[in-house]
C-alpha positions in Angstrom: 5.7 30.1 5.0 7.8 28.1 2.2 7.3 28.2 -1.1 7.9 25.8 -3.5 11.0 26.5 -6.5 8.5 25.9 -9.0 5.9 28.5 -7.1 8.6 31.3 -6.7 10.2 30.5 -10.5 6.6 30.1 -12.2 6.0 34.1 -10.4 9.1 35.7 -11.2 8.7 34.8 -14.5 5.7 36.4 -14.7 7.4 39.6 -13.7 10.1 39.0 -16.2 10.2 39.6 -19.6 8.7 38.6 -22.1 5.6 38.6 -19.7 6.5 42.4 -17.9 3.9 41.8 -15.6 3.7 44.2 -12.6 5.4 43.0 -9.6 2.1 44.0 -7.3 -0.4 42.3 -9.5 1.6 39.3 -9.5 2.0 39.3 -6.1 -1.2 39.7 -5.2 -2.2 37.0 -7.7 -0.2 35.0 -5.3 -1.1 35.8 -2.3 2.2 36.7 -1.4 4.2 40.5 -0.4 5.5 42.4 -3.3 8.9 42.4 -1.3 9.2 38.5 -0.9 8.5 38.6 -5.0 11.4 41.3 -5.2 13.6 39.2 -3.1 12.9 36.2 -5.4 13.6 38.6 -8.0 16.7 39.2 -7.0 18.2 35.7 -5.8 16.9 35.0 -9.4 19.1 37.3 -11.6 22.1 36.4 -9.1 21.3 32.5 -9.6 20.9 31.5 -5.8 17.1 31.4 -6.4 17.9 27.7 -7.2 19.6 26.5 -3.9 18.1 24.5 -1.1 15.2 24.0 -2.8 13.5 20.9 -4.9 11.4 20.9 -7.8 9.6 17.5 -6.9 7.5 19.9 -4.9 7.7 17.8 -1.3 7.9 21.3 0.1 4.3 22.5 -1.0 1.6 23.1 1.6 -1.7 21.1 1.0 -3.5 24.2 0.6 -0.9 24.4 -2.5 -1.6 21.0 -3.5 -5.1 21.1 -3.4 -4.8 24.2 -6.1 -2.6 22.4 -8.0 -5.0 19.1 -8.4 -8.1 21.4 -9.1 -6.2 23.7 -11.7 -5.3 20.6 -13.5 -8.7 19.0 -14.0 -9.7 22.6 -15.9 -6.2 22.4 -17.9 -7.2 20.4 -21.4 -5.2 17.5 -22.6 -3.3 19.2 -25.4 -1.9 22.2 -23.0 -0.9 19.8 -20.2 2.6 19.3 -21.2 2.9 22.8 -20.9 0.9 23.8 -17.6 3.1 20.9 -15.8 6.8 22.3 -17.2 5.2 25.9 -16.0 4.3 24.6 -12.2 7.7 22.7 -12.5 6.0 19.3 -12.3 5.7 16.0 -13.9 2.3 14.5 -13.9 3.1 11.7 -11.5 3.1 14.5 -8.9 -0.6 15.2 -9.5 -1.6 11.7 -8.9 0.7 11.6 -5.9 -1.3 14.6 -4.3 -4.2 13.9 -4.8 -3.7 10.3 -3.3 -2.2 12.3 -0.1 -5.2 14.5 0.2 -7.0 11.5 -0.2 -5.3 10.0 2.9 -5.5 13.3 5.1 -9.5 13.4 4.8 -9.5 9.7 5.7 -7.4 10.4 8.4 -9.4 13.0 9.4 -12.7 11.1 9.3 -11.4 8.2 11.5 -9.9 10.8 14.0 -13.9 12.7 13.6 -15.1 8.8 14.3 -13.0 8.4 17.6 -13.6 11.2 18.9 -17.6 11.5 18.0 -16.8 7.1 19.9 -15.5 8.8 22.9 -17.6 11.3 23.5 -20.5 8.8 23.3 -19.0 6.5 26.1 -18.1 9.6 28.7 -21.6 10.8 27.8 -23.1 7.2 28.9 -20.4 7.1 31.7 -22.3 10.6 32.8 -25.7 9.2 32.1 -24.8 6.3 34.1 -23.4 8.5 37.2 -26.3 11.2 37.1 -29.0 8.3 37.3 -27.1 6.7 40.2 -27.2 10.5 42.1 -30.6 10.6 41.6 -31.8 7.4 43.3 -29.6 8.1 45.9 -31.9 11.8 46.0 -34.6 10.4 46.1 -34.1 7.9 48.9 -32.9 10.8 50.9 -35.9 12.6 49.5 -38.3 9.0 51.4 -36.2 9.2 54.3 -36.3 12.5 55.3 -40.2 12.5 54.7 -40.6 9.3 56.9 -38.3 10.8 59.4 -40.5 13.6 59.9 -43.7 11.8 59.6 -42.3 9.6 62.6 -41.4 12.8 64.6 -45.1 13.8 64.4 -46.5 10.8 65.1 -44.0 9.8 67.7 -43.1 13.3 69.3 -39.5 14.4 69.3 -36.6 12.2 70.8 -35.1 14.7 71.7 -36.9 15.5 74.9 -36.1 12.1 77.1 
């Protein structure tokens, strides 16, 4: 899985000083192994931590995102600045996840919708189809009743 800069900086510096936090409660605050914090750790005090990577966060998960919009609506006014430099945001990215979330449920919903649509037509298709085999039963069903009833009253052809 890939983690965002602003994910793996915003945990090492938890481990860091002034913080000292320990590397296993950190990572399991995270979610994450204590050896992919070490390795961030490490890339971090050699300065590579930084490359390949983005802050403008295009490389979180939605899962992420979805964390990220709900842990700013409990974040007051007054600390935002602060929470946003710590996730390695700017608060145009909140607005811009949450509009994408947005726009995956709707997504979702209209797939829900055309699928729920095309299950209803193969169900009348079947509907249709079962009613037609059944007809067709039951004027097998007649025949074969009136084709016995003639044999009794007639006698069988058979025998000329």
């Amino acid at each position: 899985m890939r983690y965002s800069l602003a994910f793996k900086e915003s945990h090492v510096k938890k481990v860091l000083p002034p913080s000292n936090r320990s590397i296993k409660a950190v990572a399991d605050e995270a979610g994450i192994s204590d050896q992919t914090l070490r390795n961030w750790i490490t890339k971090a005090q050699e300065g590579t931590l930084r490359k390949g990577n983005t802050v403008s966060g295009l490389g979180r998960s939605p899962r992420e995102k979805l964390n990220l919009v709900i842990e700013s609506r409990t974040v007051g006014e007054d600390k935002m600045g602060l929470w946003l430099r710590e996730k390695g945001l700017h608060s145009e990215h909140i607005t811009q996840y949450e509009q994408e979330l947005r726009d995956m449920v709707e997504n979702n919903n209209s797939k829900e919708k055309q699928k729920i649509k095309d299950l209803e037509k193969k169900t009348k298709k079947l509907e249709q189809e079962l009613r037609k085999k059944e007809k067709a039963l039951a004027e097998m069903a007649a025949l074969y009743t009136l084709k016995k009833k003639a044999e009794a009253l007639w006698g069988d052809d058979e025998e000329d």
